[in-house]
C-alpha positions in Angstrom: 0.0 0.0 0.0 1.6 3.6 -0.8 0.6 4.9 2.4 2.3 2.2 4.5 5.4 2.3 1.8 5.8 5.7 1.7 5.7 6.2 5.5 8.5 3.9 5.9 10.4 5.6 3.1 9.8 8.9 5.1 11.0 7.2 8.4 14.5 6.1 6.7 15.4 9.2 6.2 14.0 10.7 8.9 13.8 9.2 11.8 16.1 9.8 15.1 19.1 8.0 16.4 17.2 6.6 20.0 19.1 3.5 21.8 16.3 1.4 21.9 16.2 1.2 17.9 19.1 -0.7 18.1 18.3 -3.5 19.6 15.6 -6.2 19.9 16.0 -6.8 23.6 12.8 -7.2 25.2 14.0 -5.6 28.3 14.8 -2.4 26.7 12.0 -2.2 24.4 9.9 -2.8 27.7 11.8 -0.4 29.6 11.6 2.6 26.8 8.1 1.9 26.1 6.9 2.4 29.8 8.8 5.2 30.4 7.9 7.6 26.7 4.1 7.0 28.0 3.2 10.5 28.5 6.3 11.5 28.3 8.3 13.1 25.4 11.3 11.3 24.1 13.8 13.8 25.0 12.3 14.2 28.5 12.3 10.4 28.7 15.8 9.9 27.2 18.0 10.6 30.1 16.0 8.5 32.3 16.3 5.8 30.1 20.3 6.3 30.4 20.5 6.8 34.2 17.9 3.0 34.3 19.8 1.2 31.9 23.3 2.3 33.6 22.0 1.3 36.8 20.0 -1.9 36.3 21.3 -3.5 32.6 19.0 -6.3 33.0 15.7 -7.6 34.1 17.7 -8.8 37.4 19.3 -5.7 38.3 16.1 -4.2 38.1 14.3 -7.0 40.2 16.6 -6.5 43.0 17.4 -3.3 43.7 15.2 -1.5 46.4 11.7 0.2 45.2 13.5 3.5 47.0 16.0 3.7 44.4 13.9 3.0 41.4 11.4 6.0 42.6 14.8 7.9 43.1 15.9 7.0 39.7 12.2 8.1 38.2 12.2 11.5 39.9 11.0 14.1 37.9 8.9 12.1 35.7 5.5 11.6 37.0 3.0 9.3 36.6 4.6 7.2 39.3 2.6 4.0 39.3 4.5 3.6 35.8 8.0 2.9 38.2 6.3 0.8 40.7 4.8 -1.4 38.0 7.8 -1.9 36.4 9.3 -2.6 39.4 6.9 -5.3 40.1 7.3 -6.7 36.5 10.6 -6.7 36.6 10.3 -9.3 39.8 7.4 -11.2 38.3 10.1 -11.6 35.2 13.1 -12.8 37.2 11.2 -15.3 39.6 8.5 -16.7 37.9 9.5 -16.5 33.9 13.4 -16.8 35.1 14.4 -13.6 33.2 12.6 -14.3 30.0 9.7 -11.9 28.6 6.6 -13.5 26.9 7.0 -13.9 23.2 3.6 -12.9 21.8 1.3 -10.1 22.5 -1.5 -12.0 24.4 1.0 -12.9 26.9 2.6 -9.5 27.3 -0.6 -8.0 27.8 -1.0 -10.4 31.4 1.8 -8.1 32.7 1.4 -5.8 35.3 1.1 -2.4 33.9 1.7 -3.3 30.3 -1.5 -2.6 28.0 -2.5 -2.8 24.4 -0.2 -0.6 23.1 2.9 -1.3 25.1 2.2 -4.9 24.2 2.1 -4.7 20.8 5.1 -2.5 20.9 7.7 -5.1 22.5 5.6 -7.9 20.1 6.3 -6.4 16.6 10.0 -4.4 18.0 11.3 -7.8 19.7 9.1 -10.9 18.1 8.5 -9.0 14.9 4.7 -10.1 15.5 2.6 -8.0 13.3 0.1 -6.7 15.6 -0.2 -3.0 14.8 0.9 0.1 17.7 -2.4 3.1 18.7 -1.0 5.1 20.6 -1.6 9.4 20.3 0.9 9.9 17.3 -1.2 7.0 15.5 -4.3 8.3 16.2 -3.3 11.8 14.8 -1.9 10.5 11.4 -4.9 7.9 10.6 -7.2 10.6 11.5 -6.0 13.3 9.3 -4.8 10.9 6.5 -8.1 8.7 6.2 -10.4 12.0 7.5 -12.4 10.4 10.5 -13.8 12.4 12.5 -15.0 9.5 15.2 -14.4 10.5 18.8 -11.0 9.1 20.2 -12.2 9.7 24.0 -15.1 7.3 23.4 -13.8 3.7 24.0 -15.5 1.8 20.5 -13.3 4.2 18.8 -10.3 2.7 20.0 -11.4 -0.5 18.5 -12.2 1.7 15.0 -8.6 2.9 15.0 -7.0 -0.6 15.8 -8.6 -2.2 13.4 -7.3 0.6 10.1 -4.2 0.3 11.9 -4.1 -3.3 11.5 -5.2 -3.2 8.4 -2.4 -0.7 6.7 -0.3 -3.2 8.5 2.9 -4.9 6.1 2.9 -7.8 7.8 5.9 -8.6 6.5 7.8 -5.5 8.2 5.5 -4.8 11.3 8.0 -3.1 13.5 9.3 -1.2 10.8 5.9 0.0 10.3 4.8 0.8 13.9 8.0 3.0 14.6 7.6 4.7 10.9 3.8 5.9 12.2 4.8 6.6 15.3 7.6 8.7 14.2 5.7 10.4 11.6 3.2 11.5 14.2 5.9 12.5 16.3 7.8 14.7 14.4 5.6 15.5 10.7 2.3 15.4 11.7 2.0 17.2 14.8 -0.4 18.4 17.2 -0.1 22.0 16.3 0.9 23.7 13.0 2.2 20.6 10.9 4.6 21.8 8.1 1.6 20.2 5.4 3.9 21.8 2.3 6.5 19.7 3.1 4.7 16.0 4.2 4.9 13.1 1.8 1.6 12.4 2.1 0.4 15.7 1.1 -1.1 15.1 -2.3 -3.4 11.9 -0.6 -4.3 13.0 2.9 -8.1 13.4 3.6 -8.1 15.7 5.8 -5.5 18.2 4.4 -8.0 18.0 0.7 -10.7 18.9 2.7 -9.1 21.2 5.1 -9.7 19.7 8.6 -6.1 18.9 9.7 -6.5 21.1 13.0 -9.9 19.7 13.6 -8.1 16.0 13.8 -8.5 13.6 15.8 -11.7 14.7 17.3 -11.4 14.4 21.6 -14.6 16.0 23.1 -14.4 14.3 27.0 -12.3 16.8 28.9 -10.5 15.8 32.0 -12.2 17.2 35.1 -9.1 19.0 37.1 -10.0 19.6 41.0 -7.7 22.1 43.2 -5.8 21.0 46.1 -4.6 23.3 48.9 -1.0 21.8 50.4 0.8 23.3 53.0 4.1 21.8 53.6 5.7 22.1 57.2 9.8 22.4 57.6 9.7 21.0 61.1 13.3 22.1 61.5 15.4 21.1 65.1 18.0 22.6 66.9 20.7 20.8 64.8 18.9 22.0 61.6 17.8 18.3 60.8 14.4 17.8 59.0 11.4 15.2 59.6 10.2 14.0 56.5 7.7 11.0 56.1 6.7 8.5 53.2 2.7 8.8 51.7 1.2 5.6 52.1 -2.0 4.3 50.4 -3.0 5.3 46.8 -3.3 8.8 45.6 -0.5 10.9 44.2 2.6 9.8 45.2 2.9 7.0 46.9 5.5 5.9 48.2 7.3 8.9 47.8 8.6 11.3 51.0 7.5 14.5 51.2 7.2 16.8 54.7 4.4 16.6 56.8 1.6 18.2 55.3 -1.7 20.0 56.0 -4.4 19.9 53.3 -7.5 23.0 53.8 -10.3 22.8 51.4 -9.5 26.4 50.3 -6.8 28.8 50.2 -6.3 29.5 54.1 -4.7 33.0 54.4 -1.1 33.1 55.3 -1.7 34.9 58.3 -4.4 32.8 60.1 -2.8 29.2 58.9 0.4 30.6 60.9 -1.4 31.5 64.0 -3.3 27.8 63.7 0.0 26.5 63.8 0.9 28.3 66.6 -1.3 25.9 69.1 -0.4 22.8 67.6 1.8 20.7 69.6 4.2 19.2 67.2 6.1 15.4 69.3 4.7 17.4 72.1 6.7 20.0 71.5 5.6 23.2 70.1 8.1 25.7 67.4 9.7 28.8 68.7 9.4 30.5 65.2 7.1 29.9 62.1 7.7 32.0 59.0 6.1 31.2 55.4 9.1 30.9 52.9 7.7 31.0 49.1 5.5 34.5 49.3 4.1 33.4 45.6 2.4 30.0 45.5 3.4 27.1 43.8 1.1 26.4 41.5 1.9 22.3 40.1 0.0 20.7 37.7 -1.0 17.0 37.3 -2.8 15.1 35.2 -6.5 15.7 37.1 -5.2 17.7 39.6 -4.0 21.7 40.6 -1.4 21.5 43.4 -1.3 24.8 45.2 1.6 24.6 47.5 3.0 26.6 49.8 6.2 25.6 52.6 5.6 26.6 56.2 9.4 26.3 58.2 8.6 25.7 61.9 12.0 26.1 64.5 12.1 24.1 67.6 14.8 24.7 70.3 15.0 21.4 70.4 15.5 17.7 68.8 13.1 16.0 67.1 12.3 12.5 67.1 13.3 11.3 64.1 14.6 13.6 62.0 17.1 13.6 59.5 20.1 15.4 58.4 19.9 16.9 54.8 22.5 14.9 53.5 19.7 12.0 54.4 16.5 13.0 53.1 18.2 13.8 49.6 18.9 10.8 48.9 14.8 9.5 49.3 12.3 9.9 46.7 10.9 13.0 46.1 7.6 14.5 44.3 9.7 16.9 41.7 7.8 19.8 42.9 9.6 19.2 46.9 12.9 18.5 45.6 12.8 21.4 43.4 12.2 23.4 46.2 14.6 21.5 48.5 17.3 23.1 45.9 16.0 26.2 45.9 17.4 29.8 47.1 14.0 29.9 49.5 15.5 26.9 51.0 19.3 26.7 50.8 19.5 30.1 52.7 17.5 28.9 55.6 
C-alpha cells in the first residue's frame, strides 16, 4: 500500500538515532516503552540512560530496592508507571526466570503493560505484526483517512486498531509501527504541521478537505479539582528535618514528602500561621514559624492543581526522628519538593 510504503520511506530518512532502535531486547524495548508513556522522548531519554546504567537487565532491576527505582524516576510523574515496572521486573526474574513472553496475548498479562505497550515489544522484539495506537497513531490515521470519530469514546479505539491493522505490512511490522509513530511525532504534529513539506500531502483526507486542525476529534475533557497543600519544615536545633513516606493510593505514593496540611481552600497566610501556633508538634511546640515562598506554587498534574505553599517551623529542640539533609536527599521526592529543597528559599535557611 503507498501509504504504508511511503511512511516507511519517510521514516529512513528521517527518523532519530534513540538507543532502543538498536536492539531487539525485550528488556529495553519494555523499559523505553513504559517510560515515553506521556512522556516526550527527549524528557524520557536521560532516564532511560540513568535505568539502563544502573540496572542493565531484568535482574538488576528485580533486585534493587523500590526507593531507588522511585529515586531514579524523579522528575517524571505518573509514578505508578515505576512501581509497576518494578513489580514486572520481579514477576520476570522469579516466575518467567528472566525471560519476557514472546507474543502479544502474553505480554498483555503483565502488570502495567496494556495494548499498546504490548504490541510495541511484540512487533519491536518478536516482529509479530500486531499493529501500535497510541496518540501519534491516532493523529496520522485521522488526518490521513479523515475520521472524524471520537477518540475519548472507548469503541473508537477499536475503529482505529482495526485501520491500523489493516495498513499493517505484515511482513515489516515493527518497521511500520515505529515509521507511524515517528511520523506523528515529528511531521504530523499536534499543532501547525509543516503540510507543504509531508509526503503524504497530495493523498491526505483531511488536508484535501481542510480539517487537519480539527483531527483527531477528543470531546471528554478531563475534570481537574484544586488541592490546597501546606508543607511544614519542622526544623530542630541541629537544623535536621522530619520528613515521612505517603502511604496508600493517591498521588505519590511511596514517595517522601514533609508533613503536610491539606485545607479545602486557600487559608490566608496569616491565620494558617497563628493555627500553627497551638499545635503541639512530638509534644513540643516551634519557637518560630515563618512562610518561605510569598508566591504559591502552582503544580500541575494530570487531574489535579497543586497549590503549594512551605511553612518552616524552628524548635529549640530535637526531634524525634529527624534527619540530616545529606539523608532526606537521597529519598524519593515528588519533583515539585525536591525542586524546592534546591531552591534559594530553602538553601538560605
Amino acid at each position: 500500500m503507498q501509504f504504508s510504503n511511503s511512511l516507511i520511506k519517510w521514516y529512513l530518512q528521517n527518523k532519530r538515532d534513540l538507543p532502543w532502535r538498536n536492539t531487539t531486547n525485550p528488556y529495553i524495548i519494555w523499559l523505553s516503552e513504559i517510560m515515553l508513556q506521556q512522556t516526550r522522548v527527549a524528557q524520557g531519554l536521560p532516564y532511560f540512560n540513568a535505568f539502563t546504567e544502573a540496572f542493565p537487565t531484568v535482574f538488576d532491576l528485580a533486585n534493587a530496592e523500590e526507593e531507588q527505582v522511585l529515586k531514579l524516576w524523579q522528575g517524571l510523574g505518573y509514578y505508578s508507571r515505576a512501581r509497576n515496572l518494578h513489580a514486572t521486573a520481579k514477576f520476570i526474574a522469579t516466575e518467567l526466570n528472566g525471560d519476557f513472553p514472546e507474543n502479544y496475548e502474553n505480554l498483555l498479562k503483565l502488570k502495567g503493560v496494556g495494548e499498546y505497550t504490548a504490541a510495541a515489544i511484540a512487533s519491536f522484539s518478536y516482529n509479530e505484526p500486531v499493529a501500535v495506537v497510541d496518540g501519534n497513531v491516532f493523529r496520522v490515521l485521522s488526518r490521513y483517512f479523515n475520521i472524524d470519530s471520537d477518540i475519548s469514546e472507548g469503541k473508537t479505539k477499536k475503529e482505529f486498531q482495526n485501520i491500523a491493522q489493516e495498513v499493517l505490512p505484515t511482513d515489516k511490522p515493527a518497521l511500520f509501527n515505529q515509521a507511524i509513530m515517528e511520523f506523528g511525532a515529528m511531521q504530523c504534529v499536534p499543532k501547525n504541521p509543516n503540510c507543504n513539506s509531508c509526503i503524504l500531502n497530495s493523498s491526505c483526507a483531511a488536508l484535501q478537505h481542510k480539517k487537519v486542525l480539527e483531527l483527531p476529534v477528543k470531546t471528554k475533557k478531563t475534570k481537574v479539582t484544586n488541592r490546597y497543600l501546606n508543607y511544614l519544615i519542622l526544623k530542630d536545633i541541629d537544623s535536621n528535618y522530619i520528613v515521612q513516606k505517603r502511604e496508600g493510593k493517591g498521588i505519590w505514593e511511596n514517595l517522601y514528602e514533609f508533613p503536610m496540611i491539606e485545607t479545602e481552600d486557600l487559608v490566608s497566610e496569616h491565620d494558617f500561621m497563628n493555627q500553627l501556633a497551638f499545635v503541639d508538634f512530638f509534644n513540643k511546640k516551634p519557637n518560630e514559624i515563618f512562610i518561605l515562598n510569598q508566591k504559591i506554587i502552582l503544580h500541575k498534574l494530570s487531574h489535579q492543581n497543586l497549590h503549594i505553599r512551605f511553612f518552616q517551623l524552628n524548635f529549640n529542640e530535637k526531634l524525634p526522628d529527624s534527619k540530616t539533609f545529606a539523608e532526606i536527599e537521597k529519598l524519593p521526592f515528588p519533583i515539585v519538593i525536591h525542586n524546592f529543597m534546591n531552591s534559594n528559599c530553602f538553601n538560605s535557611l
